[in-house]
C-alpha positions as CSV (number, residue, x, y, z in Angstrom):
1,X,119.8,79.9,114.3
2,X,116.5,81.3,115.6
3,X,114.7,84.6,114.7
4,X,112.8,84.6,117.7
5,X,113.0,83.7,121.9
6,X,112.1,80.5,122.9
7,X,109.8,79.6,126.0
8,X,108.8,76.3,126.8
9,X,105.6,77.7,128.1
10,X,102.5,78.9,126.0
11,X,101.4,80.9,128.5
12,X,105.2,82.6,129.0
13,X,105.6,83.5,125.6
14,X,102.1,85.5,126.1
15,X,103.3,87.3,128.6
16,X,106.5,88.3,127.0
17,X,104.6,89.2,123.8
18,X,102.2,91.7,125.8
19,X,105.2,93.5,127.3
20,X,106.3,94.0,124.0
21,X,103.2,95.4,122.7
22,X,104.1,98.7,125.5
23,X,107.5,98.8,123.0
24,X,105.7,99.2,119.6
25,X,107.4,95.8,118.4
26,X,105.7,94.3,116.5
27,X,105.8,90.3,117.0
28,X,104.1,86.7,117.0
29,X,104.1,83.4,118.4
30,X,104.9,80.1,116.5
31,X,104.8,76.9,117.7
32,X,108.4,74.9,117.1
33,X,108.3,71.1,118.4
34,X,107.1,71.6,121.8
35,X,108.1,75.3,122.3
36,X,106.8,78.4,121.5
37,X,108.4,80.8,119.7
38,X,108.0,84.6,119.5
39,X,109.5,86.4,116.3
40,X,109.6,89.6,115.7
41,X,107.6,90.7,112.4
42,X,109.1,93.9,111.5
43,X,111.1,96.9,113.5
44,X,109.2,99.1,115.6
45,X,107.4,101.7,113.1
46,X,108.2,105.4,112.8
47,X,106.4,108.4,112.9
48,X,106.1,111.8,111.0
49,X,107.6,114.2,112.7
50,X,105.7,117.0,111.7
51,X,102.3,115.7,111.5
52,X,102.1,112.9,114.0
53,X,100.9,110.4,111.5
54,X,102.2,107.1,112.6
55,X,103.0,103.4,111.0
56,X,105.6,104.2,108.6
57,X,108.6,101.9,108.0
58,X,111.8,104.2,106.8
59,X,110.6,103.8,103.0
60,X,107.1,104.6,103.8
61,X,107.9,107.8,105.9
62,X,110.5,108.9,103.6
63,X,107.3,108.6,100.4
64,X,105.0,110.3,103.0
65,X,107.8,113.6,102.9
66,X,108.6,113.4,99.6
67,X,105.5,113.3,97.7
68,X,103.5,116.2,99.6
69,X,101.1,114.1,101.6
70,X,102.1,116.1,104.4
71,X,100.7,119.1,105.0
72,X,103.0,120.3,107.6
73,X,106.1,119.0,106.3
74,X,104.6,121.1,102.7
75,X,104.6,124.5,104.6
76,X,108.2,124.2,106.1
77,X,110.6,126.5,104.4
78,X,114.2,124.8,102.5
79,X,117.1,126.4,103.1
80,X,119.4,127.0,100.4
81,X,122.6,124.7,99.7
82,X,125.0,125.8,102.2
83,X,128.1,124.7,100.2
């Protein structure tokens, strides 16, 4: 099963790749016999929400939150537990 789409074309698989630059998937090509294929490297990446900061995957973000490296998310007030 393949991980990737397949284009018989260098050039095709270029293109294809480009488009999905404007997505914020992140992606390669590999060559397999005599196709190409483009895989994709990891989900598209997430941003902070309150700061901007961007290039997190969910673990990363949820570090970024959690251990006061954002300054914005730090002056948010908690609500208490509601049940």
């Amino acid at each position: 099963m393949s991980s990737g789409i397949t284009f018989r074309d260098y050039k095709q698989a270029v293109e294809y790749l480009q488009k999905l630059d404007d997505t914020g998937q992140s992606a390669n090509i590999r060559k397999k016999g005599n196709e190409y294929e483009v895989y994709f490297t990891n989900t598209k990446t997430l941003s902070c929400p309150f700061c901007g900061e961007s290039g997190f995957d969910k673990p990363g973000l949820k570090s970024h939150l959690e251990h006061g490296d954002c300054e914005k998310y730090n002056e948010t007030e908690s609500l208490g537990r509601l049940f």
